[in-house]
DRENTI-837976 format. One record per residue: residue number from 1; x, y, z of N, C-alpha, C in turn. Coordinates in Angstrom, 3 decimals, always signed. Layout:
% residues N
PT   num         nX         nY         nZ        caX        caY        caZ         cX         cY         cZ
PT   NUM          X          Y          Z          X          Y          Z          X          Y          Z
...
//
This chain:
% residues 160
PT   num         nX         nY         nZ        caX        caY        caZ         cX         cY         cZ
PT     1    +18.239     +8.996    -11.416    +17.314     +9.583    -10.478    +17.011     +8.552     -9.392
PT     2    +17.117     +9.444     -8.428    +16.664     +8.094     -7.082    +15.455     +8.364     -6.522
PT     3    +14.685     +7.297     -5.719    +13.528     +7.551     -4.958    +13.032     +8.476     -4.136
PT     4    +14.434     +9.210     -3.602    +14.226    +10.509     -2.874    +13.970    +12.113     -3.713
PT     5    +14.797    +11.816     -4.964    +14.080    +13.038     -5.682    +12.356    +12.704     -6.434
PT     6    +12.260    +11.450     -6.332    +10.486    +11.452     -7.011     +9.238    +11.362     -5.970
PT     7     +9.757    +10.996     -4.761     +8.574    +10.948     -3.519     +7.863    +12.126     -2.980
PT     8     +7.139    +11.854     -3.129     +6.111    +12.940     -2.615     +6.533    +13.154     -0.895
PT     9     +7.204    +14.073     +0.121     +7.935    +14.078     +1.165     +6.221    +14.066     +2.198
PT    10     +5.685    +14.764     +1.808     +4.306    +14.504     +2.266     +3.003    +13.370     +2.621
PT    11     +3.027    +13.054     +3.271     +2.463    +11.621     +2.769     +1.288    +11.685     +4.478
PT    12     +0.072    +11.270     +4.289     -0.778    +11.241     +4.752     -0.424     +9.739     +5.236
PT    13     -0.355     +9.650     +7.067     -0.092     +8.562     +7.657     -1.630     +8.371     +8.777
PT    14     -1.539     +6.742     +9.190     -2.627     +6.716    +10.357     -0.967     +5.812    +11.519
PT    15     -2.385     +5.399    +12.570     -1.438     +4.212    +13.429     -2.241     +3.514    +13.530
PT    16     -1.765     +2.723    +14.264     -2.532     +0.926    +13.939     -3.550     +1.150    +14.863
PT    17     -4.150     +1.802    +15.736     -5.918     +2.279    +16.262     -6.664     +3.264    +15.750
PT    18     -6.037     +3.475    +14.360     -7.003     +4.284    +13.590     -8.250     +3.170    +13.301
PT    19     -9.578     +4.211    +13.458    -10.643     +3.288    +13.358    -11.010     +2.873    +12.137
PT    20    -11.663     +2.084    +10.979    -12.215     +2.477    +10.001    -13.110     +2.843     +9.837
PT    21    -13.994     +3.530    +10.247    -14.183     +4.895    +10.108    -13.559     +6.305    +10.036
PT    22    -12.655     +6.174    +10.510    -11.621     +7.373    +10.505    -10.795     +6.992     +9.103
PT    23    -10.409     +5.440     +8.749     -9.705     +5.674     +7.806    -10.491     +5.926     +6.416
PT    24    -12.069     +5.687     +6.267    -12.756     +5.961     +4.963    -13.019     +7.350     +4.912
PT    25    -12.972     +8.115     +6.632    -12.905     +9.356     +6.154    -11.918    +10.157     +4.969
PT    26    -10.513     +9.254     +5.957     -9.161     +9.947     +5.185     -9.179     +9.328     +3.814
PT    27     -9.628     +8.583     +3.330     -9.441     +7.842     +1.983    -10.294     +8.646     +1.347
PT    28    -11.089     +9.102     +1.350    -12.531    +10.241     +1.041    -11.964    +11.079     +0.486
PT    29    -11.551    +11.995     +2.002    -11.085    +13.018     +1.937     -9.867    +13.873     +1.381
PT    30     -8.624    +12.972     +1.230     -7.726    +13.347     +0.424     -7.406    +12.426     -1.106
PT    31     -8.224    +11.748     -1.009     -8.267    +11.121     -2.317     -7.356     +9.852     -2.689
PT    32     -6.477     +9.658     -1.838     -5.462     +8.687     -2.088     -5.641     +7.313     -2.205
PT    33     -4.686     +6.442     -2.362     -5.011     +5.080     -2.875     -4.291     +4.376     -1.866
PT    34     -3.485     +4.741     -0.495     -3.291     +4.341     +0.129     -2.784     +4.715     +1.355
PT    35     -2.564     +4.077     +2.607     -1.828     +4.797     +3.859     -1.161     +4.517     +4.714
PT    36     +0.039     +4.162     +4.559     +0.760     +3.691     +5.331     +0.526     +3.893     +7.214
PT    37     +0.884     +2.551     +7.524     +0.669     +2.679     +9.144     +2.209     +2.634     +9.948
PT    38     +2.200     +3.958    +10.690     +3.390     +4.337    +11.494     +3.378     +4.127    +12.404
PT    39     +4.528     +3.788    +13.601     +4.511     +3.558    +14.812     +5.235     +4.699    +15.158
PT    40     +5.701     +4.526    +16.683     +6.239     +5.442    +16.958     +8.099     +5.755    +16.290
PT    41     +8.164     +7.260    +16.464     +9.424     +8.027    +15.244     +8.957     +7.515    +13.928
PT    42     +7.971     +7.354    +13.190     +7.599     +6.777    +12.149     +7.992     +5.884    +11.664
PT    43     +8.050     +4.945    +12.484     +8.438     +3.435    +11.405     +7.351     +3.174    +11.070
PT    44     +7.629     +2.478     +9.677     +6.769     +1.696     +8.879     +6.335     +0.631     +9.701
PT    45     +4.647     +0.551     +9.160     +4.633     -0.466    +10.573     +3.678     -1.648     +9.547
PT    46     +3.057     -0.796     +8.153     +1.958     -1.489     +7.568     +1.735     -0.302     +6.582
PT    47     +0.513     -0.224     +5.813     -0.078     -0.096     +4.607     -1.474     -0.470     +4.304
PT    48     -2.269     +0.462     +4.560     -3.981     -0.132     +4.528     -4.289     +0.402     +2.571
PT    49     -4.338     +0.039     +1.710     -5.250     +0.751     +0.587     -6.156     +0.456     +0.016
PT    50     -6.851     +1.078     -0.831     -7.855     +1.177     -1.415     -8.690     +0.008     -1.366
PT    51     -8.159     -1.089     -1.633     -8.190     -2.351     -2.002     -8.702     -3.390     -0.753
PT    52     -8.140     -2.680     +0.498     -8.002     -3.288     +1.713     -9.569     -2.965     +2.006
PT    53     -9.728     -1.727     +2.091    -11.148     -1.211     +2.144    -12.426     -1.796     +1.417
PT    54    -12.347     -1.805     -0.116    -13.043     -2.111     -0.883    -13.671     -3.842     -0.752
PT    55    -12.373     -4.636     -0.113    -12.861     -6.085     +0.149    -12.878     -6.253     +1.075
PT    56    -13.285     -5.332     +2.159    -13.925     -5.535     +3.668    -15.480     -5.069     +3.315
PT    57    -15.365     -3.990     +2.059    -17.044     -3.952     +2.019    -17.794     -4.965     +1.020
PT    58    -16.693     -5.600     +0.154    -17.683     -6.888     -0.468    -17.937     -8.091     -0.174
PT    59    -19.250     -8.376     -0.504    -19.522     -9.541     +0.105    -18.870    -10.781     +0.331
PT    60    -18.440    -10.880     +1.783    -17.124    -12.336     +2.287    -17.902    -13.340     +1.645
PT    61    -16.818    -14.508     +1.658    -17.025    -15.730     +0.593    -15.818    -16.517     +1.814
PT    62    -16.693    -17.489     +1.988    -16.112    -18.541     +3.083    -14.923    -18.783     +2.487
PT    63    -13.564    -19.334     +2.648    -12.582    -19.755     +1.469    -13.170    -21.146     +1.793
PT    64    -12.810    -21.851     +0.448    -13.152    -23.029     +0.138    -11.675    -24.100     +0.695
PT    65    -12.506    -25.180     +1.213    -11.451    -26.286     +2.336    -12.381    -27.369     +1.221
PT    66    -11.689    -28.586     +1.780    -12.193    -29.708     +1.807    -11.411    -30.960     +3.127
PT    67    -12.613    -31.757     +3.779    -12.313    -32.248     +4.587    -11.755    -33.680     +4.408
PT    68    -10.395    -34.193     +4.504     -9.680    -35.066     +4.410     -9.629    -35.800     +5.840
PT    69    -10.124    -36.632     +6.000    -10.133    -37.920     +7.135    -10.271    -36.962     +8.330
PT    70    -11.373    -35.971     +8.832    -11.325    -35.042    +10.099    -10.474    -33.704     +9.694
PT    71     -9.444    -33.918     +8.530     -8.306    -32.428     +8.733     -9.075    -32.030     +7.479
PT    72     -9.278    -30.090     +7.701     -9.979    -29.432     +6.977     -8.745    -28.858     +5.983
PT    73     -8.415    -29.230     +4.981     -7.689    -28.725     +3.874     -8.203    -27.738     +3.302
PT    74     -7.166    -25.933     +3.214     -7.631    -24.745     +2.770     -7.112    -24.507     +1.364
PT    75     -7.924    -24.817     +0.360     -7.462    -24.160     -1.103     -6.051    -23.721     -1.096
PT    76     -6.478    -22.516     -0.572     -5.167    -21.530     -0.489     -4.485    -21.553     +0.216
PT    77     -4.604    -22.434     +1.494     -3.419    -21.940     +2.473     -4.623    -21.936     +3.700
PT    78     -3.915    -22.003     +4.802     -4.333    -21.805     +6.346     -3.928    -20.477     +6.329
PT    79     -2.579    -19.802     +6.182     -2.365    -18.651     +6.446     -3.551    -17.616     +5.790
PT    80     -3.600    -17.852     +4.230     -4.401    -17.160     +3.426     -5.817    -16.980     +4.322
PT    81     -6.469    -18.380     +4.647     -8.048    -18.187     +5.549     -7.753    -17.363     +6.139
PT    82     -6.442    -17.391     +7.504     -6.846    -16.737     +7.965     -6.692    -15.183     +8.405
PT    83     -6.152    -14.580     +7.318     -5.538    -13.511     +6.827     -6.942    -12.970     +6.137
PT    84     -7.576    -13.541     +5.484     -9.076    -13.295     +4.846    -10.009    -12.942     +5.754
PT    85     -9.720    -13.900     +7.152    -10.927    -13.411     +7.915    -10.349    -12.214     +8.399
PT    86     -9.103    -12.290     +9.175     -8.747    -11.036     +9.977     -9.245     -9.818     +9.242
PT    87     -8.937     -9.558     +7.690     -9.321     -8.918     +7.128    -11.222     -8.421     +7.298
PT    88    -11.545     -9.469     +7.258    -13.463     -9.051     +7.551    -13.299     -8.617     +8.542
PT    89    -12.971     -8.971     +9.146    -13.377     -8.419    +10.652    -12.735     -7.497    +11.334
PT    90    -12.099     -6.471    +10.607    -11.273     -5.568    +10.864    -11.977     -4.656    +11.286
PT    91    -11.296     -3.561    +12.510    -12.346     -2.901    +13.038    -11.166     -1.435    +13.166
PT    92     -9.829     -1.015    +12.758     -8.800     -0.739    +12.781     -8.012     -1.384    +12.349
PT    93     -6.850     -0.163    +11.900     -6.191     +0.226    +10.305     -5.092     -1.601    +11.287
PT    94     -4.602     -1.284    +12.621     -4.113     -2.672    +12.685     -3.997     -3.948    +12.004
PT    95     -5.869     -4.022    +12.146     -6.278     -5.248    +11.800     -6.065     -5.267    +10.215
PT    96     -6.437     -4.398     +9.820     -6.196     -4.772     +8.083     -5.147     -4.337     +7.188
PT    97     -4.351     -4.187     +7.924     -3.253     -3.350     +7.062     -2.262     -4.761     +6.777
PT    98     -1.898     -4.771     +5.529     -0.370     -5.210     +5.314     +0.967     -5.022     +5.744
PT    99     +0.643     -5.690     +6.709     +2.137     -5.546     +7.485     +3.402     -6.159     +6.881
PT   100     +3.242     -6.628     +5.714     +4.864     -7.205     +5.240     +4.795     -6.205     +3.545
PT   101     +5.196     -4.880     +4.221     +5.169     -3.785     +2.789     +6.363     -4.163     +1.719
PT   102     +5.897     -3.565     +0.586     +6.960     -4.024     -0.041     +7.316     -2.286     -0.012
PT   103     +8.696     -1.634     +0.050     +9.247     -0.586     +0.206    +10.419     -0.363     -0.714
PT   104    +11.213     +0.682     -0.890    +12.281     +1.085     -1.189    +12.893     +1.628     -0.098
PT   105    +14.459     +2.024     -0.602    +15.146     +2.932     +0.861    +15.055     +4.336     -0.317
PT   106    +15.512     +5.359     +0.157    +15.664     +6.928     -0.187    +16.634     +6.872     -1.392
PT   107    +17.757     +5.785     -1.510    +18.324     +6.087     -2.473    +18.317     +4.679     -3.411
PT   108    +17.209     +4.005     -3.622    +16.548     +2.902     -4.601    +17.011     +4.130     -6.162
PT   109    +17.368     +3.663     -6.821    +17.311     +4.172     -7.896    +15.717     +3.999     -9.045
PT   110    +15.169     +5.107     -9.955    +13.773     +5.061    -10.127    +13.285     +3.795    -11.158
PT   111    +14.377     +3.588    -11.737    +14.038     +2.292    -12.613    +14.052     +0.840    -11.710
PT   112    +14.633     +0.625    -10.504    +14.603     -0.423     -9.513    +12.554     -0.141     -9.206
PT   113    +12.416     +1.015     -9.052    +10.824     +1.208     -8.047     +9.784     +0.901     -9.097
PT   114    +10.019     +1.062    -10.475     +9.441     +1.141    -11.511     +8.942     +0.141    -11.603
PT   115    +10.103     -1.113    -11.629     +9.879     -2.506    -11.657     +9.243     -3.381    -10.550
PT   116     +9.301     -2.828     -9.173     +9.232     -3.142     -7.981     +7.417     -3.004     -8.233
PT   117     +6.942     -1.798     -9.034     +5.388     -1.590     -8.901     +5.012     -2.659    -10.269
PT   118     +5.638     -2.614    -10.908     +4.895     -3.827    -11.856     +5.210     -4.654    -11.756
PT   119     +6.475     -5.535    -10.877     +6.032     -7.025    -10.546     +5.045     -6.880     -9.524
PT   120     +5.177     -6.244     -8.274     +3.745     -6.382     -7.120     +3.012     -5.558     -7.554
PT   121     +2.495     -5.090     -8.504     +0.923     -4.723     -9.430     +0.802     -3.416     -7.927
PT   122     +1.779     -3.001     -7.463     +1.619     -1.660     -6.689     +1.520     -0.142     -7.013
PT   123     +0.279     +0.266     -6.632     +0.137     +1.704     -6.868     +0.682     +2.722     -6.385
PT   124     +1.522     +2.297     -5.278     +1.970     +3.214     -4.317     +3.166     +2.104     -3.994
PT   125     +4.338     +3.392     -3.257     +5.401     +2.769     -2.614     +6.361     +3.377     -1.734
PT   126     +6.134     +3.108     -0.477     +6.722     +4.125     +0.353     +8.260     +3.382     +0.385
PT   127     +8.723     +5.213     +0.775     +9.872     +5.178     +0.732    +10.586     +5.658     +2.274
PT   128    +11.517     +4.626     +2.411    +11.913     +4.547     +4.025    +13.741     +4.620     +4.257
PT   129    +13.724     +5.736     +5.293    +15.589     +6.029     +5.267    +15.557     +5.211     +6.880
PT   130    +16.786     +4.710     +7.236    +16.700     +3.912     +8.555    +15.547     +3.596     +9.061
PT   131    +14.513     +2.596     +8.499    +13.610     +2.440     +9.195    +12.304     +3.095     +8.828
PT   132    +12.493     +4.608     +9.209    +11.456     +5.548     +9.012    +10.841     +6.087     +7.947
PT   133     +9.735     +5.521     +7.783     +8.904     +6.921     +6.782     +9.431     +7.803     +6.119
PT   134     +9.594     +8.674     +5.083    +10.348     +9.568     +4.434     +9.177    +10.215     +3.309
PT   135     +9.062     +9.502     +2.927     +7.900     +9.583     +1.192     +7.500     +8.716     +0.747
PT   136     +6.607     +8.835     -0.217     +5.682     +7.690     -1.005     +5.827     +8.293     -1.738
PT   137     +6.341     +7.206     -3.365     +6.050     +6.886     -4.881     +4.697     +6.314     -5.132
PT   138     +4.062     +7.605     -6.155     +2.998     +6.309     -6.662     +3.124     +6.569     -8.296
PT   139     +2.602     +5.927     -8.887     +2.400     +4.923    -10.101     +2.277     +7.211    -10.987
PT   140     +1.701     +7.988    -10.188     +1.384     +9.000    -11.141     +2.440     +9.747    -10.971
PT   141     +3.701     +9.761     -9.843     +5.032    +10.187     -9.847     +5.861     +9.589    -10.757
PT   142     +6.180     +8.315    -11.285     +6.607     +7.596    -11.943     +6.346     +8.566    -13.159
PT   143     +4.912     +8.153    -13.225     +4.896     +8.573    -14.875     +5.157    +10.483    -15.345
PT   144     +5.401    +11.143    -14.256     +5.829    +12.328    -14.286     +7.113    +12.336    -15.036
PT   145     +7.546    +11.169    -14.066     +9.663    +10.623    -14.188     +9.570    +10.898    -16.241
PT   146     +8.898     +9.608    -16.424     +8.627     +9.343    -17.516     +8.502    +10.165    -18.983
PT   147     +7.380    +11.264    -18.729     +7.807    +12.715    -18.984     +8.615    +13.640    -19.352
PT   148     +9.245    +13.763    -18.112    +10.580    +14.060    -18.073    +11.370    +13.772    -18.999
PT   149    +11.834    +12.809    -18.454    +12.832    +12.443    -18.802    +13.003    +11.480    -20.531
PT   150    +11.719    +10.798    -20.801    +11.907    +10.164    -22.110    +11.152    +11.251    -23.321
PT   151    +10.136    +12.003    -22.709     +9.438    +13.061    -23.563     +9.962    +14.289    -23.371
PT   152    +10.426    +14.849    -22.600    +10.822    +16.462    -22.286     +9.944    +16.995    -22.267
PT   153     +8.439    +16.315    -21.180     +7.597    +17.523    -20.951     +7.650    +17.878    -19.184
PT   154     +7.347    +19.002    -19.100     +7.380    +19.728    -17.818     +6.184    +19.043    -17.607
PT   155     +5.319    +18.940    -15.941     +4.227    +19.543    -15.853     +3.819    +20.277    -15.966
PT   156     +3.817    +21.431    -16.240     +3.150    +22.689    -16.744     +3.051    +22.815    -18.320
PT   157     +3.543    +21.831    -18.982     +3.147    +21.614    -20.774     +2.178    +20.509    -20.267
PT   158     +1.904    +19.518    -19.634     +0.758    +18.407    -20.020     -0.775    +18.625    -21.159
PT   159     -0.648    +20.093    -20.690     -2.308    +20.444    -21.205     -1.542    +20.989    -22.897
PT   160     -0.195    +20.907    -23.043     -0.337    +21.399    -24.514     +0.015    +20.977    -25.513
//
């Protein structure tokens, strides 16, 4: 089975001047755990989720430096600071989205995507043919696969 028969072909997109406000509407409102950001003909451009949201509303925490002879040394990284702040101060899906997605193409086979979400601890995973947008895998398509194929249940047996 490949990524193109398990993706949901539907997939709720913003662009990078979606406001956040507009995007907690859409996170609200259709329930999802994440949303990929399209440019124009839908390329993948980024990925705002749940997560992105949730630690713009908790309380920021300076990252911790220490100052070596005048040079401010960052725990984690310079990049990390300042990837942390951009993140606070995000005002649009631009600013906070993950722009280096981790993806599949249309014909990833489903045990490659399987693995792809439990090494990057990903709930979601869009799926992209030349470039473009196509569908998103998430973690509750998988386990449909799963179903299927190792139990022999339909969705329409789950409840029996």
């Amino acid at each position: 089975m490949l990524a193109r028969d398990i993706m949901n072909k539907y997939v709720l997109t913003c662009d990078q001047d979606t406001t956040m406000h507009q995007l907690i509407r859409l996170f609200v409102k259709h329930r999802v755990s994440a949303i990929p950001v399209v440019g124009e003909d839908n390329r993948l451009e980024g990925i705002v989720s749940e997560g992105d949201i949730l630690y713009k509303q908790a309380s920021p925490q300076v990252p911790s430096y220490v100052n070596v002879l005048g040079a401010s040394l960052y725990y984690s990284g310079l990049h990390k600071y300042r990837e942390t702040f951009q993140k606070l101060l995000a005002t649009r899906a631009g600013d906070i989205m993950t722009a280096a997605v981790k993806y599949v193409d249309d014909d990833t086979p489903a045990d490659v995507v399987t693995e792809l979400m439990i090494e990057e601890h990903l709930k979601n995973v869009p799926v992209v043919k030349d470039g473009r947008l196509v569908g998103m895998i998430s973690r509750w398509d998988m386990l449909e696969v799963i179903a299927k194929e190792e139990y022999h249940i339909e969705p329409g047996q789950i409840g029996e």
